[in-house]
Backbone as JSON, one array per atom type, in Angstrom:
{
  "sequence": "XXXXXXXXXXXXXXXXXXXXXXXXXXXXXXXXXXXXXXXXXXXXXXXXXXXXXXXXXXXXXXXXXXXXXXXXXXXXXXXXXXXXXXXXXXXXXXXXXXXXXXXXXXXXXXXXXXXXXXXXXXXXXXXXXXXXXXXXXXXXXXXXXXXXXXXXXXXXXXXXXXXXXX",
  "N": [[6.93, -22.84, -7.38], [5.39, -20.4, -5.33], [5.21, -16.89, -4.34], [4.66, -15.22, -1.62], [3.03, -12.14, -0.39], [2.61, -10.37, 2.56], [1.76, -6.82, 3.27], [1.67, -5.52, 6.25], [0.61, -3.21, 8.85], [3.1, -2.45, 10.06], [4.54, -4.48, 9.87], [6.01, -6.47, 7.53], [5.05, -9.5, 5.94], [6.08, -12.61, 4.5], [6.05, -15.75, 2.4], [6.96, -18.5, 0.92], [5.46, -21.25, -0.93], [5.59, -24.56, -1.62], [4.23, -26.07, -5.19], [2.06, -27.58, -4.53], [0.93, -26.3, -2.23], [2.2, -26.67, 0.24], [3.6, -25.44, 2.95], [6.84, -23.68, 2.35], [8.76, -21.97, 3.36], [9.36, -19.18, 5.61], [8.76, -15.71, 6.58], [9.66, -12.64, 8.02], [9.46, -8.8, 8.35], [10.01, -5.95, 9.6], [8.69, -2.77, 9.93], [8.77, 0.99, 9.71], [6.4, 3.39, 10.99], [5.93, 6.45, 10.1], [6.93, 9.47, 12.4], [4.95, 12.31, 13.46], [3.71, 15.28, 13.95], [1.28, 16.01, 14.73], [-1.67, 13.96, 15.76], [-3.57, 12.63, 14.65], [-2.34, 12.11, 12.1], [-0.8, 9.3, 10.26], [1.63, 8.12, 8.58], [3.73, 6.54, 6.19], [7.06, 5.92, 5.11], [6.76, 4.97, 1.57], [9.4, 3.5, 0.12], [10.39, 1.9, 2.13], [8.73, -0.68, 2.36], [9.0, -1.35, -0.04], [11.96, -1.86, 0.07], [11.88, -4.0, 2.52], [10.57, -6.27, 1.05], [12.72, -6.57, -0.8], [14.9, -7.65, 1.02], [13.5, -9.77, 2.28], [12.83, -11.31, -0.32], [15.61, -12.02, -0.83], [16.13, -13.36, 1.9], [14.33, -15.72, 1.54], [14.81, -16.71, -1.26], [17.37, -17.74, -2.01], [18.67, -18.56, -3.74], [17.54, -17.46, -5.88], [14.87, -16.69, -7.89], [14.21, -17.91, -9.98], [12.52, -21.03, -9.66], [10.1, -19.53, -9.06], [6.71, -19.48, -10.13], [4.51, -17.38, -9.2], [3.37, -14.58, -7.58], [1.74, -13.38, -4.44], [0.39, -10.83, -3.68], [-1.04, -9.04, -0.83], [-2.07, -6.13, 0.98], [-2.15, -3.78, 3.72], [-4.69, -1.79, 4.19], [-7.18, 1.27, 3.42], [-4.42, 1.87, 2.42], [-2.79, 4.79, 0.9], [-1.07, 6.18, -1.97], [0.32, 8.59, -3.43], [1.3, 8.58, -6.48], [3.97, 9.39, -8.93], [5.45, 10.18, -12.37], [6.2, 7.04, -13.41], [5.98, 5.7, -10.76], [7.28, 6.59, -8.73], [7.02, 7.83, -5.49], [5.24, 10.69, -4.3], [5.1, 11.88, -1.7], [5.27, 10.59, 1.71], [3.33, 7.55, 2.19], [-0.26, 7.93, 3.17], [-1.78, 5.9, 5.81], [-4.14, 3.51, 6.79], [-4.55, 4.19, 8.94], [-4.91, 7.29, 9.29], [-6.57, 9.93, 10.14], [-6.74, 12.37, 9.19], [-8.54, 13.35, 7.21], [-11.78, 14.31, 8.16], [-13.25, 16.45, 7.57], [-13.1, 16.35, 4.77], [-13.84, 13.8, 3.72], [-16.95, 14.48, 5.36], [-17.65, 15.69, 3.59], [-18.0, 14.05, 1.31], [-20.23, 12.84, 2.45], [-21.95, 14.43, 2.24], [-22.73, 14.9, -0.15], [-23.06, 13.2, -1.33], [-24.62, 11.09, -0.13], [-24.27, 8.46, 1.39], [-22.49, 6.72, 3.71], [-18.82, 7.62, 4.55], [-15.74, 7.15, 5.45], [-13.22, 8.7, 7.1], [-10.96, 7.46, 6.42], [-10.87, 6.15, 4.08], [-10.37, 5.85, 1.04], [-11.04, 8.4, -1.27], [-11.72, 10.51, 0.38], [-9.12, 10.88, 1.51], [-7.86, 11.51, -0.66], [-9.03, 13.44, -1.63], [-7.97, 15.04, 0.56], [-5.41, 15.46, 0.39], [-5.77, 17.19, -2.27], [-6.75, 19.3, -1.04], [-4.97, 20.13, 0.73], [-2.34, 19.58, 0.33], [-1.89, 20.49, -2.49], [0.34, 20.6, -4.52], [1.46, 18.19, -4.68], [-0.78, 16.54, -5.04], [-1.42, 17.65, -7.7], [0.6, 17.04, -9.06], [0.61, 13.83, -9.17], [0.43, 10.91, -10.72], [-0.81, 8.49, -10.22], [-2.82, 7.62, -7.76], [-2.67, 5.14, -5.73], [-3.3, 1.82, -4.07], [-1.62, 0.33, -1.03], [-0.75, -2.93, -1.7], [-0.98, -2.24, -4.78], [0.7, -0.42, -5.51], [2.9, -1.81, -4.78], [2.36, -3.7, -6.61], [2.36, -2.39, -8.75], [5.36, -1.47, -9.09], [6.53, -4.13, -9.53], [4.73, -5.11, -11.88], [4.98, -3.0, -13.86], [2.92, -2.12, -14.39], [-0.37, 0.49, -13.47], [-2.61, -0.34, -11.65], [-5.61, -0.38, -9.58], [-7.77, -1.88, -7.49], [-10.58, -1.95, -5.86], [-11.69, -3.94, -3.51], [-14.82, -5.79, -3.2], [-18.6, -6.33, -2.48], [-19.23, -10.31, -2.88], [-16.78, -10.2, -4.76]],
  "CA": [[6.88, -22.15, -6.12], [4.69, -19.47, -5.22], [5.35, -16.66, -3.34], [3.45, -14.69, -0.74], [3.71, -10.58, 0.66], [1.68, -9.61, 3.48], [2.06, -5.71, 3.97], [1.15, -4.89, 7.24], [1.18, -1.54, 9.15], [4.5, -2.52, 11.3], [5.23, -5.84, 9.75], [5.66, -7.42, 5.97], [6.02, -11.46, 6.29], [6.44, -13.48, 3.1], [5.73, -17.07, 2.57], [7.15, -19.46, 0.1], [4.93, -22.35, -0.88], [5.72, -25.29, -3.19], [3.06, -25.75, -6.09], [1.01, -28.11, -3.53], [0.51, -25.83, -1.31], [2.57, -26.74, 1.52], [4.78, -24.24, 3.62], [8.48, -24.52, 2.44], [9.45, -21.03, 4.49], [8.73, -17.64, 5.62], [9.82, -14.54, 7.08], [8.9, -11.22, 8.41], [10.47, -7.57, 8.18], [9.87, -4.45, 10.31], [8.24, -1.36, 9.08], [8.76, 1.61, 10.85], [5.82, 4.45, 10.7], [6.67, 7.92, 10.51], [5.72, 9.97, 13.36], [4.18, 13.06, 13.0], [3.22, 15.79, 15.54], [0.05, 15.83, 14.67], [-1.95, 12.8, 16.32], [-4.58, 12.3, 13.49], [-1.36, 11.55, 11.57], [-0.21, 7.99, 10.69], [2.17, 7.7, 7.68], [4.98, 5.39, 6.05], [7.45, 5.64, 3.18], [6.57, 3.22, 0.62], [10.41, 3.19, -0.17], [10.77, 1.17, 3.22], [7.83, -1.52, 1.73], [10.51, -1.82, -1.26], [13.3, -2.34, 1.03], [11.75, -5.39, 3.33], [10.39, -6.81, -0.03], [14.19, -7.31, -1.32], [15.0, -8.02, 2.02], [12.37, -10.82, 2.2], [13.22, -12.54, -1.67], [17.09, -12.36, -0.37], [16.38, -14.81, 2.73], [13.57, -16.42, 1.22], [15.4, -17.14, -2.4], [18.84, -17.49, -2.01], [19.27, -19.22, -5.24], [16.66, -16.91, -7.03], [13.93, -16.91, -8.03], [13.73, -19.59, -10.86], [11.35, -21.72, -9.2], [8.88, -18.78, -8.49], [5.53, -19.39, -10.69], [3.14, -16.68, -9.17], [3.84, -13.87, -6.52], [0.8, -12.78, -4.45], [0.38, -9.68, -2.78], [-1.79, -8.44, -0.1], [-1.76, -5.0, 1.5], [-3.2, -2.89, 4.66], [-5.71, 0.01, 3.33], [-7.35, 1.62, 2.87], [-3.91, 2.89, 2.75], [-2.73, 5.51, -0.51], [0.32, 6.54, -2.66], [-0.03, 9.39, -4.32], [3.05, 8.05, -7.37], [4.45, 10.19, -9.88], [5.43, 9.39, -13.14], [7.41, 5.49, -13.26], [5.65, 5.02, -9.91], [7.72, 7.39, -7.48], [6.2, 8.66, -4.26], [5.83, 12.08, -4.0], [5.11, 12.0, -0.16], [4.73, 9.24, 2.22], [1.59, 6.98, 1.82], [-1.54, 7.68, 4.01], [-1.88, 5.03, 5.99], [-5.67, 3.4, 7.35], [-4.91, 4.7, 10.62], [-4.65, 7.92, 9.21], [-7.54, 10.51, 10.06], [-7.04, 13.97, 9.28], [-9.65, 13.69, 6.02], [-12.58, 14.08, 8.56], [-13.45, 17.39, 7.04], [-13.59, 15.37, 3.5], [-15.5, 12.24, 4.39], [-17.91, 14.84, 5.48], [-17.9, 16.42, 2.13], [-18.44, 13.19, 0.48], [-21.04, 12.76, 2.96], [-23.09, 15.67, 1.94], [-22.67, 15.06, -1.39], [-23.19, 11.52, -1.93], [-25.97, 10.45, 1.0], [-23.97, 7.48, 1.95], [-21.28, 6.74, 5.12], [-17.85, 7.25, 3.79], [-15.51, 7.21, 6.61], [-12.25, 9.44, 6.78], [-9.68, 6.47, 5.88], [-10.87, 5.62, 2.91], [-9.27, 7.16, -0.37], [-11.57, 9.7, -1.9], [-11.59, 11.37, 1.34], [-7.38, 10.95, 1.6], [-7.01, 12.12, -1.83], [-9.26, 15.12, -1.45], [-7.41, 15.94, 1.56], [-4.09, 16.1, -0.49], [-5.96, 18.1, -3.21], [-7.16, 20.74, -0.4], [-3.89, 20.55, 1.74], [-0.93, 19.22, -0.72], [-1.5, 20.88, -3.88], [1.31, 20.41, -5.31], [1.39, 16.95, -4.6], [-1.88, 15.97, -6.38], [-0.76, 17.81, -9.01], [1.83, 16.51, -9.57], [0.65, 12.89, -9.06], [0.25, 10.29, -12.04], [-2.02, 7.62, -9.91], [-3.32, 7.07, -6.42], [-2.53, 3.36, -5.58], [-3.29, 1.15, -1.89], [-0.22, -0.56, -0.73], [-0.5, -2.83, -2.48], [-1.38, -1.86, -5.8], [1.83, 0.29, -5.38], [4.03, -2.89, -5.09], [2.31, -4.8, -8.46], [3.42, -1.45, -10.42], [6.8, -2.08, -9.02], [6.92, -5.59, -9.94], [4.9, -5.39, -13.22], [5.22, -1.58, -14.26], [1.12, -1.53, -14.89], [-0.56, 1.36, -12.64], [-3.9, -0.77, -11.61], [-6.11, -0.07, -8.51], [-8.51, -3.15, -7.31], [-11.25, -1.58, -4.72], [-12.47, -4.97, -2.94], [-16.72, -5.57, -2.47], [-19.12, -8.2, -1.96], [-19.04, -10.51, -4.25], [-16.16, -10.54, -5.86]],
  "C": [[5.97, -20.92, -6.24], [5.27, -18.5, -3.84], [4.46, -15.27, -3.16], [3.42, -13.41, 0.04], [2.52, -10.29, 1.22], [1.99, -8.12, 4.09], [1.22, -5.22, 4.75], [1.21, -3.81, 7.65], [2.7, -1.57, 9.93], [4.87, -3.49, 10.93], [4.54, -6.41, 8.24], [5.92, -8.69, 6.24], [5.86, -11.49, 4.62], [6.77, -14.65, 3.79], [6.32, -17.5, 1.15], [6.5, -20.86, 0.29], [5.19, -23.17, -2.28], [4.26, -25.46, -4.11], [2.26, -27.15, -5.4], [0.32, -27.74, -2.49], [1.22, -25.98, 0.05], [3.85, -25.57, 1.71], [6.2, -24.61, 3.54], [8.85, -23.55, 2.98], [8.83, -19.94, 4.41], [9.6, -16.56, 6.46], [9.04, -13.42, 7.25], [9.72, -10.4, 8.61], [9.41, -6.51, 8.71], [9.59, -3.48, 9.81], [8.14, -0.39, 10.18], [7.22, 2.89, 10.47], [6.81, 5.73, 11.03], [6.07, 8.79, 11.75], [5.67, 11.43, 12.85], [4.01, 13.73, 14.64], [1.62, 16.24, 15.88], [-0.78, 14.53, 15.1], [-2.73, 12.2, 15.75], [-3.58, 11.39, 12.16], [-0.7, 10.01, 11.44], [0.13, 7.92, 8.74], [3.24, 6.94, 7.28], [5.38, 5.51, 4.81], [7.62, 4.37, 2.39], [7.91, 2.51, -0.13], [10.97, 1.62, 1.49], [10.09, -0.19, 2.78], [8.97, -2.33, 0.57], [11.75, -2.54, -0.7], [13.02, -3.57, 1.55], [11.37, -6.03, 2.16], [11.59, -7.59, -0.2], [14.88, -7.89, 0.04], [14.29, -9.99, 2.23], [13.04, -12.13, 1.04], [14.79, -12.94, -1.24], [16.97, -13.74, 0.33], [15.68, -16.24, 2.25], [14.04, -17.34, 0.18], [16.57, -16.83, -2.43], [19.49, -17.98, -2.83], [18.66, -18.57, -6.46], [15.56, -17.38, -6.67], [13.47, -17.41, -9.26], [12.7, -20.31, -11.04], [10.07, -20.8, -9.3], [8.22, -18.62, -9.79], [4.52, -18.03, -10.8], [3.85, -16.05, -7.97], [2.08, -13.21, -6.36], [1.09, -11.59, -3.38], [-0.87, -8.96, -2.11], [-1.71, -7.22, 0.68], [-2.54, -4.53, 2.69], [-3.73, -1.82, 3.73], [-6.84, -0.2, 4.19], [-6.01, 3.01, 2.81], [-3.4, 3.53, 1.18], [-1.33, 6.08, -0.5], [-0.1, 6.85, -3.54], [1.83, 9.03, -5.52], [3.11, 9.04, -8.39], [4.87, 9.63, -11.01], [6.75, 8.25, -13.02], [6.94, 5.4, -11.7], [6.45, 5.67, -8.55], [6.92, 7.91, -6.36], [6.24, 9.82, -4.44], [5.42, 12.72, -2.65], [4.98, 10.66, 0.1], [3.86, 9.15, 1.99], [0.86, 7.11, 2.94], [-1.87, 6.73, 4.02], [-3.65, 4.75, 6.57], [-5.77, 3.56, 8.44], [-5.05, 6.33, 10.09], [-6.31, 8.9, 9.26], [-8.15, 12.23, 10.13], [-7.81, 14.52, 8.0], [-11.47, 14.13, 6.88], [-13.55, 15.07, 7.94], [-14.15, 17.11, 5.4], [-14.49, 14.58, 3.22], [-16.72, 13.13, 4.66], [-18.72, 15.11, 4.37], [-18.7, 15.34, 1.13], [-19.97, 12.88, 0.74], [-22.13, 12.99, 2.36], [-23.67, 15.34, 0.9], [-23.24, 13.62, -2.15], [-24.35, 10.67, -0.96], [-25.5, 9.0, 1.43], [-22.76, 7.54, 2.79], [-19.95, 6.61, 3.74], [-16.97, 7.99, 5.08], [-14.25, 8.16, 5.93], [-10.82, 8.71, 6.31], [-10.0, 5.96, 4.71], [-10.3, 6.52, 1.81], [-9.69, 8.43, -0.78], [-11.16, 10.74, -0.54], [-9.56, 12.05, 1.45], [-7.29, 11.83, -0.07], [-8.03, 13.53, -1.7], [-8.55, 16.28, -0.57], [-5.79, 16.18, 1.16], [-4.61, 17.39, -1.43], [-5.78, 19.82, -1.88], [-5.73, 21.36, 0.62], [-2.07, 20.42, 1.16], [-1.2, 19.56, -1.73], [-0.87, 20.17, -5.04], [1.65, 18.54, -5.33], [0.08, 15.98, -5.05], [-1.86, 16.6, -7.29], [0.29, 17.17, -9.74], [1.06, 14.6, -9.83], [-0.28, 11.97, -10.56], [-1.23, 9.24, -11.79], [-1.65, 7.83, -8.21], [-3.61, 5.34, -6.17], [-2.36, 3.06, -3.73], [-1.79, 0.89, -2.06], [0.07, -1.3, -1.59], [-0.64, -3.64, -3.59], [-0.02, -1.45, -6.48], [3.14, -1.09, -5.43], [3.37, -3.83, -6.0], [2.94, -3.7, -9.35], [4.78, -1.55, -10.12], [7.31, -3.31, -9.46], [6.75, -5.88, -11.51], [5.22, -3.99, -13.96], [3.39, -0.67, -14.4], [0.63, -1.17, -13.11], [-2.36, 0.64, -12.71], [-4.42, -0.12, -9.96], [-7.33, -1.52, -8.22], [-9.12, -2.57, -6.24], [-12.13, -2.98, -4.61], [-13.92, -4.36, -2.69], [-17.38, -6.43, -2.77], [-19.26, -8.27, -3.37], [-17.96, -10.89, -5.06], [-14.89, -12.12, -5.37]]
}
């Protein structure tokens, strides 16, 4: 069996497929964002991601997970989790709606002569350095979605930035 996590911004599904490929079930779980009073704002605790996960293997594997070969995981991003050490949050994750780096992205701008928009990471993690401190200090790795649920699963802190090609 193989199985399958799609983390969306408002919705995780999961798929179970036998090792032919065909659809033996699936399922989907609710994610709530956080709101914010700021309108540039769009975040989500990655403890909730954890939650529909076990949620998910419960309905999905109700005998275990035995059968299960390979688990894949796909994520929304360019979204970020700043983790602490063993992979803890130490704020919610900036999500790819999220656009209060605009200030950043510029920076990169300047600095680098190519488009780099305000949802992408460098920009998000500069805008922790310049506005959370203490929270990129503190932080062990910067991981997407998820990136953030393989170190939960295997314990290894990887990052994978998709580009043509690969």
């Amino acid at each position: 069996m193989i199985l399958v996590f799609d983390f969306g911004t408002t919705t995780i599904k999961a798929a179970l497929f036998n090792a032919e490929g065909a659809l033996v079930s699936s399922k989907s779980f609710p994610i709530r964002m956080q709101s914010a009073e700021d309108p540039t704002a769009h975040e989500v605790d990655p403890a909730e991601w954890l939650r529909a996960m076990g949620s998910l293997c419960t309905a999905l594997l109700p005998q275990g997970a035995s059968d299960v070969r390979a688990i894949v995981v796909s994520g929304n991003g360019p979204t970020l989790v700043a983790a602490g050490s063993g992979g803890r949050p130490l704020r919610p994750a900036i999500t790819w709606l999220d656009r209060r780096g605009l200030a950043e992205a510029q920076f990169v701008r300047d600095r680098c002569g190519v488009f780099v928009d305000s949802s992408f990471y460098l920009p998000k993690i500069l805008w922790l350095k310049n506005h959370e401190p203490e929270a990129y200090e503190k932080a062990a790795h910067f991981l997407s979605c998820s990136d953030y649920i393989i170190y939960h699963l295997t314990g290894e802190a990887v990052m994978v930035f998709p580009g043509e090609g690969l």
